[in-house]
C-alpha positions as protocol buffer text, in pm:
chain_id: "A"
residue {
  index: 1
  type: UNK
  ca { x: -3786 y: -7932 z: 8415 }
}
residue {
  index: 2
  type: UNK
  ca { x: -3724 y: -7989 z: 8049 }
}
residue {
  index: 3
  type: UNK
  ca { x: -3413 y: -7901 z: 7876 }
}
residue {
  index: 4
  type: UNK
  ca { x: -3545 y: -7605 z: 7617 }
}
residue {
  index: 5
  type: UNK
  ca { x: -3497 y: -7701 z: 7227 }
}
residue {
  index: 6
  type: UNK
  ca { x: -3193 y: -7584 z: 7014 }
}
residue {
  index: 7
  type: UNK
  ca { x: -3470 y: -7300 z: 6845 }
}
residue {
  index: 8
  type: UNK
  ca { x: -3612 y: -7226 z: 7182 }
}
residue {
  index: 9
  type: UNK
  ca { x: -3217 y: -7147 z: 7339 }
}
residue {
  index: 10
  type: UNK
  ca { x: -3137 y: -6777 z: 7391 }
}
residue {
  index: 11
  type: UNK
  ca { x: -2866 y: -6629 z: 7109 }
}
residue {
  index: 12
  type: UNK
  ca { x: -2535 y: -6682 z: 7251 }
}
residue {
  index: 13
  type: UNK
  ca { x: -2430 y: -6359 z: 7441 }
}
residue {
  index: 14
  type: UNK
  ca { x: -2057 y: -6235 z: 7498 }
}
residue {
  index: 15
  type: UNK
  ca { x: -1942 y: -6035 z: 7783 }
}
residue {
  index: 16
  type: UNK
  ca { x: -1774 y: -5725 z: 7683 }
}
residue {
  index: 17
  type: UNK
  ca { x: -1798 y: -5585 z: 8014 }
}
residue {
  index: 18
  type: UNK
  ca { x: -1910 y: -5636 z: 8348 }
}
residue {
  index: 19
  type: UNK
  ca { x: -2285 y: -5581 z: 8294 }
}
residue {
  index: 20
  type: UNK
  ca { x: -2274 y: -5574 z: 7933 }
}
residue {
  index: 21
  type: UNK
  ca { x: -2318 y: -5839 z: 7679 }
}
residue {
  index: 22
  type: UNK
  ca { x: -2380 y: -5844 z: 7287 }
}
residue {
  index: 23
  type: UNK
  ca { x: -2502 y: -6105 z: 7052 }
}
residue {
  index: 24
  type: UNK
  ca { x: -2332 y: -6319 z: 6869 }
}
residue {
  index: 25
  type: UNK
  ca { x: -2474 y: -6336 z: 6539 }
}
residue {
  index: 26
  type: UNK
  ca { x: -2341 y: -6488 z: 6191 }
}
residue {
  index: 27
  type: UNK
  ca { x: -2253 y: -6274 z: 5948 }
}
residue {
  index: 28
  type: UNK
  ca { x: -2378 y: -6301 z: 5604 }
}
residue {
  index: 29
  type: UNK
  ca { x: -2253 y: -6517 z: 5313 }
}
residue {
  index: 30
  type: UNK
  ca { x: -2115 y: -6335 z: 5055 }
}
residue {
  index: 31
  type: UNK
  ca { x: -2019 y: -6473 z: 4756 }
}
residue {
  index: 32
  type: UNK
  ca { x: -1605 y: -6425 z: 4665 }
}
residue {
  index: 33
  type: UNK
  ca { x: -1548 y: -6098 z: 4418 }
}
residue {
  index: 34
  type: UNK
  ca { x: -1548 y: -6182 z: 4076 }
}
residue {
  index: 35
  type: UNK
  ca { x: -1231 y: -6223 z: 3869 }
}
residue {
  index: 36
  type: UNK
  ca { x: -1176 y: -6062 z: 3550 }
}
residue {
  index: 37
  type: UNK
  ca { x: -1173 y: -6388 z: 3351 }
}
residue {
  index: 38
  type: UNK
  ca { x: -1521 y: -6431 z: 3514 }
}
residue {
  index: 39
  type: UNK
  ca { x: -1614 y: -6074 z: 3439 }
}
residue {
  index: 40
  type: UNK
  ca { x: -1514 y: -6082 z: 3063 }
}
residue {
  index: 41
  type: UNK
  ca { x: -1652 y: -6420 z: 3021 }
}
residue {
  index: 42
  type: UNK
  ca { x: -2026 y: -6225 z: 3131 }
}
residue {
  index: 43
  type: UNK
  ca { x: -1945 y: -6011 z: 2906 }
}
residue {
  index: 44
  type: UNK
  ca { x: -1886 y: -6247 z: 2619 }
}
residue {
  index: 45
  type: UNK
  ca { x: -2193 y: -6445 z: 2706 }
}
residue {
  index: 46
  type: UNK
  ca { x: -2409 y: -6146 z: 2731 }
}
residue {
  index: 47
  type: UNK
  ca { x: -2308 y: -6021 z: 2346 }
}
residue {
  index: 48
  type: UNK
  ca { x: -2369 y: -6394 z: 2224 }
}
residue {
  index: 49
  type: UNK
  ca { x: -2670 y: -6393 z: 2400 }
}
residue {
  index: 50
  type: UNK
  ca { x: -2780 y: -6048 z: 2234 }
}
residue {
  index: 51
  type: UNK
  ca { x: -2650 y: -6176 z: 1857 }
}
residue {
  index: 52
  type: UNK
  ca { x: -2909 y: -6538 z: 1891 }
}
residue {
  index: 53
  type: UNK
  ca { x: -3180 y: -6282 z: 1983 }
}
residue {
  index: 54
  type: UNK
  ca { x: -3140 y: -6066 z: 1734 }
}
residue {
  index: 55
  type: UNK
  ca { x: -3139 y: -6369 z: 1545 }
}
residue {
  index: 56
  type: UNK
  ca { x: -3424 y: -6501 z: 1616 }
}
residue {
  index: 57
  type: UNK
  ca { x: -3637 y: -6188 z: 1570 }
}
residue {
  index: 58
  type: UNK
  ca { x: -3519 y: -6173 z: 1212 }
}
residue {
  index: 59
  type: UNK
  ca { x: -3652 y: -6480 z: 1186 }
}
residue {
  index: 60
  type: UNK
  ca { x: -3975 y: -6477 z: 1352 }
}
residue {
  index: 61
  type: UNK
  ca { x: -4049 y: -6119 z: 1088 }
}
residue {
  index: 62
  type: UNK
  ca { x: -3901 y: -6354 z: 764 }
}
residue {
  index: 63
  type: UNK
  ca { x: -4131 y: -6614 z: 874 }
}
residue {
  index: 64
  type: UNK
  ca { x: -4440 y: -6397 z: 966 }
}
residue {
  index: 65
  type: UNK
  ca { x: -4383 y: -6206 z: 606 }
}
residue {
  index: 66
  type: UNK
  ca { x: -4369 y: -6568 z: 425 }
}
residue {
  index: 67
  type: UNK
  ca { x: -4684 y: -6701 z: 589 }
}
residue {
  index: 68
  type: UNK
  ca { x: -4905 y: -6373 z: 513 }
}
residue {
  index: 69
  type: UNK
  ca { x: -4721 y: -6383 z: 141 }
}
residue {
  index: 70
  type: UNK
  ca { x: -4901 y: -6750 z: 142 }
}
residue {
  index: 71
  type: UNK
  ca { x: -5213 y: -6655 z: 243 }
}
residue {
  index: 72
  type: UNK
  ca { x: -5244 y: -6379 z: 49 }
}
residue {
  index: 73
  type: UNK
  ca { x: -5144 y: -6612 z: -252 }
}
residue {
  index: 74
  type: UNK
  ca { x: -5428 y: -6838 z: -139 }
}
residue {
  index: 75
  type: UNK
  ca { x: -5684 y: -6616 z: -88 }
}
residue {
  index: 76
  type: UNK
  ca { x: -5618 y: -6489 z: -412 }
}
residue {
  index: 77
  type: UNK
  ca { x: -5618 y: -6842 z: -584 }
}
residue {
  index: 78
  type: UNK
  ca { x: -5937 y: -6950 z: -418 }
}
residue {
  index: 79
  type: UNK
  ca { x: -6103 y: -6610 z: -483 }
}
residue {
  index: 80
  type: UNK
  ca { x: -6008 y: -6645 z: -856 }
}
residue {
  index: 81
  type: UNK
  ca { x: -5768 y: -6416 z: -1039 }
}
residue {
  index: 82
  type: UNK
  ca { x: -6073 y: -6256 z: -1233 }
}
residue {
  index: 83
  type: UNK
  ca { x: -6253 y: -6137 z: -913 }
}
residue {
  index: 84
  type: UNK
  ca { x: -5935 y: -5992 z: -782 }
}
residue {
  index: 85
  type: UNK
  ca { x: -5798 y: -5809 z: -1070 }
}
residue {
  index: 86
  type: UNK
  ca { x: -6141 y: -5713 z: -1234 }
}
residue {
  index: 87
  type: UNK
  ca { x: -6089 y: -5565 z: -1538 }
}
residue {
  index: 88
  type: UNK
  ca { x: -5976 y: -5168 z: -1543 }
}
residue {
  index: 89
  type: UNK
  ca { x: -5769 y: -5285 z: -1185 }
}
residue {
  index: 90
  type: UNK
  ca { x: -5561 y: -5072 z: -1306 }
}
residue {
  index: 91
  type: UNK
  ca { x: -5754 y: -4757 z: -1345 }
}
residue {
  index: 92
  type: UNK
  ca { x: -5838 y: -4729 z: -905 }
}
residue {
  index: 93
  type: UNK
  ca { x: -5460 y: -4646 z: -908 }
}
């Protein structure tokens, strides 16, 4: 008869008693607690992190507000001054 595989093997089982056994069975890995230079440096990383975003946002807006400011402009330009300010513009308001 064959000799059954490592995966194929029963868990290892421990006697506690006569007539009663228990299996062994790894415990989970657990990462070490975290140290307060390691907790402060989070911290630190998270606010910089937070800053650049807020960052960026201002400017992904200034850059949205230039490119409609441009294409407003040349719109406008294209259209001709006189058929966008007709004369008595003024007046609708």
């Amino acid at each position: 008869m064959a000799m059954p595989s490592q995966n194929e093997r029963e868990p290892a089982q421990a006697v506690i008693a006569p007539g009663v056994t228990q299996v062994h069975r790894a415990s989970p890995a657990r990462a070490p607690r975290a140290s307060a230079e390691l907790a402060s440096a989070r911290e630190e990383h998270a606010a910089y992190v937070q800053g650049r975003e807020r960052m960026e946002h201002a400017g992904l807006l200034r850059a949205l507000l230039v490119l409609g400011v441009v294409v407003l402009m040349g719109s406008a330009w294209r259209a001709g001054l006189d058929r966008v300010f007709v004369h008595g513009w003024w007046r609708q308001w």
